[in-house]
N, C-alpha and C positions, 0 to 999 in steps of 0.2 A: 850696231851703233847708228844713232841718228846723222846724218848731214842738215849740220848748222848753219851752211851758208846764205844769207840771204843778201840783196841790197840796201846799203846805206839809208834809202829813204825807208825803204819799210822796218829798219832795226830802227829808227828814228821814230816811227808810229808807236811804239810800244810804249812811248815813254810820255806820261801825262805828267798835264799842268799841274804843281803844286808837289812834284815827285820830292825825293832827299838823292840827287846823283850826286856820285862820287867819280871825280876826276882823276885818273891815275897819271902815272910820271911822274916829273920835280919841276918847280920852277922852267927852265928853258929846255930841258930835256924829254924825250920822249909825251909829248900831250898828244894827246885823240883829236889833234887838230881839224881833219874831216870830218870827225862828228861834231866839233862843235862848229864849224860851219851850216852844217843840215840841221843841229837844233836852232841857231838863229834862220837859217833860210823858212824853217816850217812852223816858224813864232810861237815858237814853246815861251808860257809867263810863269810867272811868280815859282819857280822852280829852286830849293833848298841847296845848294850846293855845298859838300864836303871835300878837301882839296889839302894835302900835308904841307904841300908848297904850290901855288898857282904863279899866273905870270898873264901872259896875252890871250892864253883861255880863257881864264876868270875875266879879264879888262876888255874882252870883245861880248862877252854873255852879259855882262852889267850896262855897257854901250849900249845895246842891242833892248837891252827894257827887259832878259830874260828870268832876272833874276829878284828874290825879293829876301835869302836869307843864307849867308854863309861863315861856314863855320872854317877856319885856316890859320894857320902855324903863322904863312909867309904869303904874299900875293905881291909879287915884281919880278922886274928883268935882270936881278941879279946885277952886273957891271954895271947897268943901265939904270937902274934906280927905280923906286917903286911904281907901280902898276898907276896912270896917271886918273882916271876912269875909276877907278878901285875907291881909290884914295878919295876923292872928290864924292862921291858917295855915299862912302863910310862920316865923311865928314860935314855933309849936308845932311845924314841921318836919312838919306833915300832908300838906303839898303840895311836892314838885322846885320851885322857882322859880331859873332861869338870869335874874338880871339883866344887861340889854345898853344900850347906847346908842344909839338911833335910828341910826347909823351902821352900826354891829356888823349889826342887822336888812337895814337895806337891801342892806348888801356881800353879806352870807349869800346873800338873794334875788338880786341880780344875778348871785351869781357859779354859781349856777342856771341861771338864766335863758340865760345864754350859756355855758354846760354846761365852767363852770371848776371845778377843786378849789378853788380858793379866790380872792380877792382878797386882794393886797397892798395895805398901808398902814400908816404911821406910827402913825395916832393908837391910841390904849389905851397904848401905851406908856409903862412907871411908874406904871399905876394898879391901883388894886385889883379894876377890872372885869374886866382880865386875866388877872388871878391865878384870880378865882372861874371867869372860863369854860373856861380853862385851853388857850387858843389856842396854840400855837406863834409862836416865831420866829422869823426866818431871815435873813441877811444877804441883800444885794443882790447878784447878782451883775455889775452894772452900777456902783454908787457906794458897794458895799460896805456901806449904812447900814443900820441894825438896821430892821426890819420885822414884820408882824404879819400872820399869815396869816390871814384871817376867812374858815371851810371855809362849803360850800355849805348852803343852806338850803332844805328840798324839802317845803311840805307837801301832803299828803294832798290837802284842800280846802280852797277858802277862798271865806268865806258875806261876799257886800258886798248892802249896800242903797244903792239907787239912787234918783233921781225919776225916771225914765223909761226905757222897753224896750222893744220890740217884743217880739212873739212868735219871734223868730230871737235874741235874745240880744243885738241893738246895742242899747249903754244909754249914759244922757247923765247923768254927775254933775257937779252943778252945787257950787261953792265948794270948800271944802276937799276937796280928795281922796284928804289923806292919799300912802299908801303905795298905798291901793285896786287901782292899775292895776300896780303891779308884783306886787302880790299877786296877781292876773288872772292874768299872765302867765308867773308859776314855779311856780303851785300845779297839782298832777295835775290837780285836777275843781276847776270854778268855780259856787256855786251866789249866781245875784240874785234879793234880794227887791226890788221895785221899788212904788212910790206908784202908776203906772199904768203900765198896757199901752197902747202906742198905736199906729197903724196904722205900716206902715212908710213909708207916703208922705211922714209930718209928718215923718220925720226927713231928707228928701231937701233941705230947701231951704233947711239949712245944715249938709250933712255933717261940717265939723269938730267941729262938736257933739258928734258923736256919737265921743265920749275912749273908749270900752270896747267895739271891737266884737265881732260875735257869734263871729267865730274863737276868743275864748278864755272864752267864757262855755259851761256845757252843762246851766243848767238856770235856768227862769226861775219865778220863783212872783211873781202879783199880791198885795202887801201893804199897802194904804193905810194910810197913819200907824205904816208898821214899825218905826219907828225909837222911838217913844214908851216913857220917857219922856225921851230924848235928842231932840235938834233934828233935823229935816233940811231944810235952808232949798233954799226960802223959802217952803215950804208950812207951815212952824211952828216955833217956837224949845223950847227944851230946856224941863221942866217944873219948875222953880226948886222950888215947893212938892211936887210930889209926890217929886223926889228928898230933900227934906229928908225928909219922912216916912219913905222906906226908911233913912235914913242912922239917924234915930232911932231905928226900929224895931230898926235892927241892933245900935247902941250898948246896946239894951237886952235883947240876945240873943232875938228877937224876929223873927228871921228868918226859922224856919221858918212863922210863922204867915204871914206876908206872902207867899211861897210856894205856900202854902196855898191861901191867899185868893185871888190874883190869878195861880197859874199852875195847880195842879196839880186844883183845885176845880175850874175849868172846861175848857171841850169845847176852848176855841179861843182864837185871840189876839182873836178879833171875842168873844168873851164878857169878855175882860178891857178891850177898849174901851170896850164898855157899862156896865161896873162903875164904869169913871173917863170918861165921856161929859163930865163936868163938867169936870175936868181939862183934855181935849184941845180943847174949845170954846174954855176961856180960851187957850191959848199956838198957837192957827191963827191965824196971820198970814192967810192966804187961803184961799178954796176950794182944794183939791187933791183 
């Protein structure tokens, strides 16, 4: 087997202007937080983004000028309220935003996946997320009932953070997993950030563990605490206080400094650790 490991900047070269990435996690949970860091640090434009739920990934990629068209369920901080950057965006018409329904996403991906034009189904029907995606419909040829065609959905790449990987690309995500593994499995190129690299032995003596293997992974980067300042349990839970700060920050048009400050001012996402060391000390559940 190949060793997939490389560094953060050059898994981030691979990925051109104008791609379809796909963001794995939920909302406040598990994002590829250091990579999306290195895509704003290394001014990746007009990039397609697909996301089931986003949150402060999506609202620092759109801040940043990364983006010019996304497709998503959900995009906010959950307790905290929607994505402020996002919203402002979507609503100035500066950004494509396709809203879908967690369902819409997945049928898209599936119907990829097992190399259909589309999945059939009832639901959307009568609603106005219909109307905006502007899907087709077609009778049954079976019971004649109205239906809904949900075409395929192919991206480019899709960046998931993990807690654990070998150097071949088996990774073990632990709790929510989201959409993660169908995302794996229909996007062209698969890039993990993962908390550790670990030997392959340790994942032999409980292989069900191992939910993501290295068949549809093809680039591994080591990223301790990538997911900050979203959760990734159970090595640390979400950063309550420091996302209120970005939320503030934004409320008060105040973004680009934040920006500034904690992505594009420094070398790495290990220089934006050390700037908020305080931070990630308080919400580590355990060593990791």
């Amino acid at each position: 087997m190949q060793n997939k490991v490389v560094k953060i900047n050059e898994a981030c070269q691979t990925i051109q202007n104008g791609e379809t990435v796909a963001i794995g996690g939920l909302t406040i949970h598990r994002k590829p937080m250091s990579f999306i860091h290195e895509l704003i640090r290394s001014g990746k434009k007009e990039l397609h983004l697909l996301t089931l739920g986003g949150s402060i990934d999506v609202d620092l990629l759109i801040a940043a000028g990364s983006i010019d068209r996304i497709d998503a369920a959900y995009v906010g901080l959950e307790i905290l309220g929607f994505a402020p950057n996002f919203r402002k965006a979507v609503e100035g018409r500066v950004i494509e935003f396709n809203e879908h329904t967690e369902y819409s996403i997945m049928a898209g991906l599936e119907a990829n996946l097992i190399e259909a034009e589309f999945i059939p189904s009832k639901l959307l029907i009568g609603t106005d997320i219909l109307k905006s995606l502007n899907y087709k419909t077609f009778r049954s040829p079976i019971t004649d009932d109205l239906l809904v065609a949900y075409p395929r959905i192919c991206p480019d790449v899709a960046i998931i953070h993990v807690q654990r990987c070998d150097e071949y690309g088996n990774c073990q995500i632990n709790g929510i997993n989201a959409i993660d593994l169908l995302l794996a499995k229909s996007s062209r190129r698969v890039i993990v950030t993962t908390e550790k690299i670990l030997p392959t032995e340790d994942f032999m003596s409980v292989p069900s563990s191992t939910n993501l293997p290295s068949t549809f992974v093809d680039t591994v980067v080591e990223s301790p605490f990538g997911a900050h300042p979203t959760s990734c349990f159970p090595h640390y839970t979400y950063d309550l206080w420091h996302l209120l700060h970005y939320m503030e920050s934004s409320k008060k048009g105040k973004t680009e400094n934040y920006i500034k400050q904690h992505i594009t001012d420094l070398d790495s996402f290990e220089g934006y650790l050390n700037l908020v060391k305080d931070d990630v000390k308080r919400v580590t559940v355990r060593e990791s």
